[in-house]
N, C-alpha and C positions, 0 to 999 in steps of 0.2 A: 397524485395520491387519492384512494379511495375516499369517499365520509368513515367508511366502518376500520377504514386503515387509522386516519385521525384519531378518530373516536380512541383507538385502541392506544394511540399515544397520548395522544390528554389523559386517559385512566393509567396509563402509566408515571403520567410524569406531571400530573394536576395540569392546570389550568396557564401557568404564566408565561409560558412558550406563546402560544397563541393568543393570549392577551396583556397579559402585561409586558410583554416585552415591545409592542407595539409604540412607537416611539410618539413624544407627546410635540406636537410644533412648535413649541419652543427648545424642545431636546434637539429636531431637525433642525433648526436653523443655525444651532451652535455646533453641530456636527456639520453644519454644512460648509462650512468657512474652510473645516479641518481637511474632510474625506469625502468628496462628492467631488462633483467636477465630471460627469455621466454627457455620454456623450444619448443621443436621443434615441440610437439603435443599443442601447443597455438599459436604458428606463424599464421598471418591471413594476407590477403592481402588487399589492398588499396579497400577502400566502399564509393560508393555513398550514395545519400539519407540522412535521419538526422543522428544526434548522440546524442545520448540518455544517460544521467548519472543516474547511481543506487545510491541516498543515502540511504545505509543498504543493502546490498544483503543477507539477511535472510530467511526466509521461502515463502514469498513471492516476496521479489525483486532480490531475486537470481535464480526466476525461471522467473521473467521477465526477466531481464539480459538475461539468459540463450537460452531463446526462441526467443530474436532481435539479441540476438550472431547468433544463426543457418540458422535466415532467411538473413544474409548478412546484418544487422548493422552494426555500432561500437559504441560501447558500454564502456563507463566507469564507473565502480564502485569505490564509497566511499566508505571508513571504514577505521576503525584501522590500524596501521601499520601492524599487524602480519594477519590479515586477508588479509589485500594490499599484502603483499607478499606470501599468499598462492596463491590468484588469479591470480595473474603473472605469479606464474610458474603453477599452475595444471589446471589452468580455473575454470569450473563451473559442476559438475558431478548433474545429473538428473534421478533421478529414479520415471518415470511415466507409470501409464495405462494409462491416456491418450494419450503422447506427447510419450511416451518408454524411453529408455533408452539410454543417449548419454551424452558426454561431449563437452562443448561449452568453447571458448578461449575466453576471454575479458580483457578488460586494466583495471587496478587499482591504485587508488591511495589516498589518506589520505584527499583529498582535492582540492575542483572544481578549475581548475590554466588557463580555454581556455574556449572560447564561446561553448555550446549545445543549440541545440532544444527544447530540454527538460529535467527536470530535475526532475526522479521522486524519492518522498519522503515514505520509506516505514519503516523507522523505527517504533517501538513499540513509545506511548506517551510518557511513563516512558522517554525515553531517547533522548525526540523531540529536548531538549534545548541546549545538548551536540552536538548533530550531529549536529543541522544549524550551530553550528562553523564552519564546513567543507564545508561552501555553501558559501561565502560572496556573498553579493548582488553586488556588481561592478564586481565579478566573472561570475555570473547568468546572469547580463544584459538582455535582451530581452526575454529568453528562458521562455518557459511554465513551472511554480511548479504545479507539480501535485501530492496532497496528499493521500495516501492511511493507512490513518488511523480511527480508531475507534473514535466513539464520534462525535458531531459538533461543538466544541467550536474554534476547531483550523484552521480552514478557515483566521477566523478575526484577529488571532495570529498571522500567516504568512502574510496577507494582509500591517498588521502595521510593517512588517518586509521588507517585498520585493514590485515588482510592484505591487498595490492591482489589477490592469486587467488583470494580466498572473498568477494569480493562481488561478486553477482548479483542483478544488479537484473530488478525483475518489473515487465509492464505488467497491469494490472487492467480488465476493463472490467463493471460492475458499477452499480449507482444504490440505495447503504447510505447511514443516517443516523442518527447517535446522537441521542438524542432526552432522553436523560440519564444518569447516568453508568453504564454498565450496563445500558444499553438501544434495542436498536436495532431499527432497523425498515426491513429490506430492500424495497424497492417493486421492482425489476425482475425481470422473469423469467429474467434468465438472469445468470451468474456466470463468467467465463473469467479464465483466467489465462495469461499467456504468459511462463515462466521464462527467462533469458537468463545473459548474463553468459559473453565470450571465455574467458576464462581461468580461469572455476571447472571442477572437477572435475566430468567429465560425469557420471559414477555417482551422485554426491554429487545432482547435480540432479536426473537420473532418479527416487532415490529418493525427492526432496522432491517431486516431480510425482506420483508413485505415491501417495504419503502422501494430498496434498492432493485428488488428484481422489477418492480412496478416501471425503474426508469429505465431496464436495457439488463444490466449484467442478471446471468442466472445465480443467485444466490441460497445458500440453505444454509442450516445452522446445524453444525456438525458438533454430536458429544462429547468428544476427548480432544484435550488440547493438544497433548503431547502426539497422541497419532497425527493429527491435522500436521502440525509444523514438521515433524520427521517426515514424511510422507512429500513435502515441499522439499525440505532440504535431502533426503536421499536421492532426489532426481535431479535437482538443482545442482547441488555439490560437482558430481561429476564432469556436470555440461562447462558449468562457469569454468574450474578449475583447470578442464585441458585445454579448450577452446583459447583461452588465454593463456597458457603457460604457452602454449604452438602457436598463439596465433592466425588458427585457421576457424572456418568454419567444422560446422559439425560434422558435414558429408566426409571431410579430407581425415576428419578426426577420427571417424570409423575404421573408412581404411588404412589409414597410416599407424595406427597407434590403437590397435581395438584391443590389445595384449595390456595396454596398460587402462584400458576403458573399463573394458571387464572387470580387471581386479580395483579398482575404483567403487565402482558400484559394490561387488561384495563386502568392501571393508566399509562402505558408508551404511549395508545394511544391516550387517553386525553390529554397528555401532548404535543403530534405530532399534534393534531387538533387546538390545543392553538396554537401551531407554526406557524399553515397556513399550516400544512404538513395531508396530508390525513392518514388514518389510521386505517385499517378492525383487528381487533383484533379476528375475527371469521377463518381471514384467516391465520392471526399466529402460532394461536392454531392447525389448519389444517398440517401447515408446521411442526411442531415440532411434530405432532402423525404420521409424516411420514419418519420422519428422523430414522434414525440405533438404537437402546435401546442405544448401546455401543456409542452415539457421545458423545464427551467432548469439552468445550469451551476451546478454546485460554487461558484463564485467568487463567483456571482451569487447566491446563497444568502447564504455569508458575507458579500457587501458588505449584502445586509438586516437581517443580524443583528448586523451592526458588528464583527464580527471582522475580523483582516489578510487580505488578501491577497496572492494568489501571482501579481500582475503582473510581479513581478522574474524567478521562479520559470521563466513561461509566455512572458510579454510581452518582458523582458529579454532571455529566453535567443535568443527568434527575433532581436531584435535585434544580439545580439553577433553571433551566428554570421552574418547576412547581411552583417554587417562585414567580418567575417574574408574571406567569399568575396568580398565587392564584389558583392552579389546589392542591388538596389535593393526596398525595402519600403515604398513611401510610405505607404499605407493602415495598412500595420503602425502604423511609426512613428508615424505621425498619432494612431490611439488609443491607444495606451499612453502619450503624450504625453498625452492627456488625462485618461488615467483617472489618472495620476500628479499632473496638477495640479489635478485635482480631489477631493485627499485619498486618494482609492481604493489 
């Protein structure tokens, strides 16, 4: 990070980031007993600028982590105990065409215990309720929650949990995957991020955008929330929901089923227009006859691997909201209906 990037976070957020949080050697050495145990290739030295906590470092927040690791962060990640202590000693391994291939050192631990900057949130939804245990909000204080999940219902979920003006939810568009714990491996070529959030502090995001694009992902900070997350979920919705309901990739899901693709997309962007959220369904359709034959949604990943699913998350949420407006979704309804009574 820049000096005049710093600078612009110390006047945002005073002084104690970069100095008083700076730990005193008698604080190290009783922290040492607990959380250390760094193997020589993750030793890292004293960092200006903010400090940024990974709740989940998974497929995507372990390549955030990994990329404010390299560009001179410090960075701690939440999780699990047995993932906290894989972090600790091996850091973060990265295998990308874009960013290449390197390993980044960062701090770990079970649960947010000192003031951040920022706190970002990239767990799957399945497992939202479990991790904010590992955030307490007297812990968070001040800092930016920035969500990086699917769906839009959970703005308002965190809002009634923490500050409702410091959380700023992010849309991601990216194709990361942990591959085990501390190990990820980015397949696509490109990385954006689109910062949001009405009522956070614009500077505050400015400088979180400056940060983050400084280490790899192109970032901006976009005006409307509700456009930002419709705009994610109008395109999303379709992919996850059939991809997974056939279990095929995207290419077979063109041609086998473009009758129920199409009317998918329409009713998910009637549903974004109900919202106040804009919504080209011509241009969706565009984007998905451009994509790889072979792409697979996230979800459709997880239902192979037998992990949860975020049809409550994706599927659900298009359905409440077409509720709320009286927007009709048969095709919706219809598969989320099945992929519900089909275990999924």
């Amino acid at each position: 990070m820049t000096k005049q990037h710093a600078e612009t976070t110390d006047q945002t957020h005073g002084p104690r980031r970069t100095g008083d949080l700076q730990r005193t050697a008698g604080a190290g050495q009783a922290e040492g007993s607990e959380r250390t145990a760094t193997s020589a290739r993750t030793q890292r030295p004293e960092h200006t600028g903010p400090t940024v906590a990974v709740l989940g470092p998974g497929g995507v927040g372990g390549l955030i982590a990994a990329l404010l690791s390299r560009s001179g962060h410090r960075v701690i990640c939440l999780a699990r105990k047995d993932t906290a202590d894989t972090l600790r000693t091996d850091g973060i391994q990265v295998r990308s065409r874009r960013f290449g291939d390197f390993t980044a050192p960062v701090e770990a631990d079970t649960e947010l215990r000192e003031p951040v900057d920022a706190c970002l949130v990239t767990v799957k939804h399945t497992g939202l309720d479990d991790a904010l245990a590992r955030v307490p909000a007297a812990a968070l204080g001040d800092a930016l929650l920035v969500p990086f999940l699917n769906g839009v219902e959970h703005p308002a979920a965190l809002r009634a949990r923490y500050r409702p003006a410091l959380v700023a939810p992010a849309v991601i568009r990216v194709e990361s995957t942990r591959t085990a714990p501390g190990v990820i491996e980015h397949g696509s070529p490109f990385m954006e991020i689109d910062l949001a959030g009405d009522t956070a502090p614009r500077a505050r995001l400015d400088a979180l955008a400056a940060t983050l694009s400084a280490a790899g992902p192109a970032t901006r900070v976009v005006e409307d929330e509700t456009a930002a997350l419709w705009a994610k979920m109008a395109f999303l919705a379709p992919l996850a929901l059939l991809t997974t309901r056939y279990g095929l990739p995207l290419g077979e899901v063109r041609d086998r089923y473009d009758g129920e693709l199409r009317s998918l997309v329409a009713e998910t962007a009637a549903v974004s227009r109900a919202c106040g959220a804009p919504a080209d369904p011509a241009a969706a359709l565009a984007r998905y006859a451009a994509f790889p034959a072979a792409t697979r949604s996230s979800m459709q990943r997880d239902a192979e691997a037998g992990r949860p699913l975020e049809v409550d998350a994706i599927g659900g949420a298009l359905l409440r909201a077409a509720a709320r407006h009286g927007v009709p979704v048969p095709v919706a309804a219809r598969i989320v209906g099945e992929l519900r009574g089909g275990g999924l």
